[in-house]
C-alpha positions in Angstrom: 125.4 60.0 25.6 126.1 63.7 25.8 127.2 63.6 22.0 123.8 61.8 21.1 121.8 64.8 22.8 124.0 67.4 20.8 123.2 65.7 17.7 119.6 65.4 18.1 119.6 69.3 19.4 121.4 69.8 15.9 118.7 67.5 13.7 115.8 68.8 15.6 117.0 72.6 14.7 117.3 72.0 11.4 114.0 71.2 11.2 113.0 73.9 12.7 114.6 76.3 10.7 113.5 74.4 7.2 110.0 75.4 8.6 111.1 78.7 9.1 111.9 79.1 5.8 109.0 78.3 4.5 106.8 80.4 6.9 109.2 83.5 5.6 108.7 82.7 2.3 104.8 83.1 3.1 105.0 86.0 4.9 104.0 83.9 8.0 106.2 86.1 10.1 104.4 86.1 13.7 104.1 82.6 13.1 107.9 82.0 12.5 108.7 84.1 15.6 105.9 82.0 18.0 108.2 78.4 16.0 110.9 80.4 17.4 110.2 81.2 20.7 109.4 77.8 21.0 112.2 76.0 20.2 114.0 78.6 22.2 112.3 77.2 25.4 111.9 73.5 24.6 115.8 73.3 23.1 117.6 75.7 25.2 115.2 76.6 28.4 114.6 79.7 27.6 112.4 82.4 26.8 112.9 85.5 24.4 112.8 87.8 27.4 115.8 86.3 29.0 117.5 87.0 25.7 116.4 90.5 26.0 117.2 91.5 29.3 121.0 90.3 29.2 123.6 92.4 28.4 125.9 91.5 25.5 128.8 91.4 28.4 127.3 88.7 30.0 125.7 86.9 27.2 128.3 83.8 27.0 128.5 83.6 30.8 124.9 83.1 31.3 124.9 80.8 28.3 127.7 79.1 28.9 127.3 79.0 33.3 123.8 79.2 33.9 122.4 77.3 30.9 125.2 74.9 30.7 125.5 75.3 27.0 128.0 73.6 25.0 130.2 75.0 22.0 127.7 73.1 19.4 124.9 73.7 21.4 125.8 77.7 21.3 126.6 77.4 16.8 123.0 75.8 16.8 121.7 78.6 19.2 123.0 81.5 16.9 121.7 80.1 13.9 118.0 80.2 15.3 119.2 83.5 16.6 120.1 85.1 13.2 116.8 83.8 11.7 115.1 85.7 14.8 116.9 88.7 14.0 116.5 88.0 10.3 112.5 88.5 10.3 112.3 90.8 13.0 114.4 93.3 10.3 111.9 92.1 7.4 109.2 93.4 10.0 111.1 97.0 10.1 111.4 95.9 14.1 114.9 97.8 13.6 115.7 98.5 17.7 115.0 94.3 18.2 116.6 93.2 15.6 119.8 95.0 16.2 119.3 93.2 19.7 119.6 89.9 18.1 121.5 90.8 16.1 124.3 91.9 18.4 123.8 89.2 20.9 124.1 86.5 17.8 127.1 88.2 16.6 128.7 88.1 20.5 127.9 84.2 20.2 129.9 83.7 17.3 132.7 86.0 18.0 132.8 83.7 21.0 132.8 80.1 18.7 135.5 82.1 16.7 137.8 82.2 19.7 136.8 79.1 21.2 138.1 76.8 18.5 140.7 75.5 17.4 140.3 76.1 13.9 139.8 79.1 11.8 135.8 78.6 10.4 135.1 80.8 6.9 131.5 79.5 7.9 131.4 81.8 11.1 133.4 84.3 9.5 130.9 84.3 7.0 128.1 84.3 9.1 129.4 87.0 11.3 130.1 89.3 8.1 126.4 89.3 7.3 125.2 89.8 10.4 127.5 92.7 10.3 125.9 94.4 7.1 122.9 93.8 8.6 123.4 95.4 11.4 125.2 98.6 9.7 121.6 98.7 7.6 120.2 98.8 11.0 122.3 101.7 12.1 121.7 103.8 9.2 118.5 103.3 9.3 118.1 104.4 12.9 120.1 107.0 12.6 118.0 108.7 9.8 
């Protein structure tokens, strides 16, 4: 049963974020954030300004404790996540998008540990997310 909900968490994402794509790739951005938001709440019971007012420390404990999140359930998570982050940097919303950046980064650094297996898909994942965030610095910075 559990493994059934997990799986239609995973197909419903992936819809989501083939619909994200497309609003990106029409500039739709406030559009792709509201798809966001809402599958942030409906999916994983929460709003955007719960993401925003945890700290990175506590980020997997309240995901993992308070929202009862599983491993899969957290990989799905970051990957709406890094799209999140993804437009708000298009936007040139530098100081949020190093937010979700960071806290998407912590989730995968997590799943890297948590495994039992070495993924090049997180590593990969966490590499951009990197860059990203080092354009984000500089660009702060300057």
């Amino acid at each position: 049963m559990e493994n059934e909900k997990v799986l239609k968490l995973i197909n419903d994402v992936s819809e989501v974020l083939s619909i994200l794509i497309e609003l990106k790739k029409n500039g739709r951005f406030r559009e792709a954030l509201e798809k966001i938001d809402e599958a942030l709440l409906k999916y994983f019971n929460f709003n955007s300004d719960f993401f925003y007012s945890i700290s990175e420390e506590f980020l997997i404990n309240a995901l993992k404790e308070e929202k009862g999140l599983s491993s899969k359930q957290l990989s799905t998570l970051a990957e709406i996540l890094s799209e999140k982050g993804d437009i708000l940097l298009e936007q040139n919303n530098l100081k949020d998008s190093q937010k979700v950046l960071k806290n998407t980064l912590k989730i995968y650094y997590f799943l890297n540990e948590d495994q039992d297996f070495f993924s090049f898909k997180n590593m990969n994942k966490m590499l951009i997310i990197n860059e990203k965030l080092s354009k984000i610095n500089v660009k702060i910075e300057s």
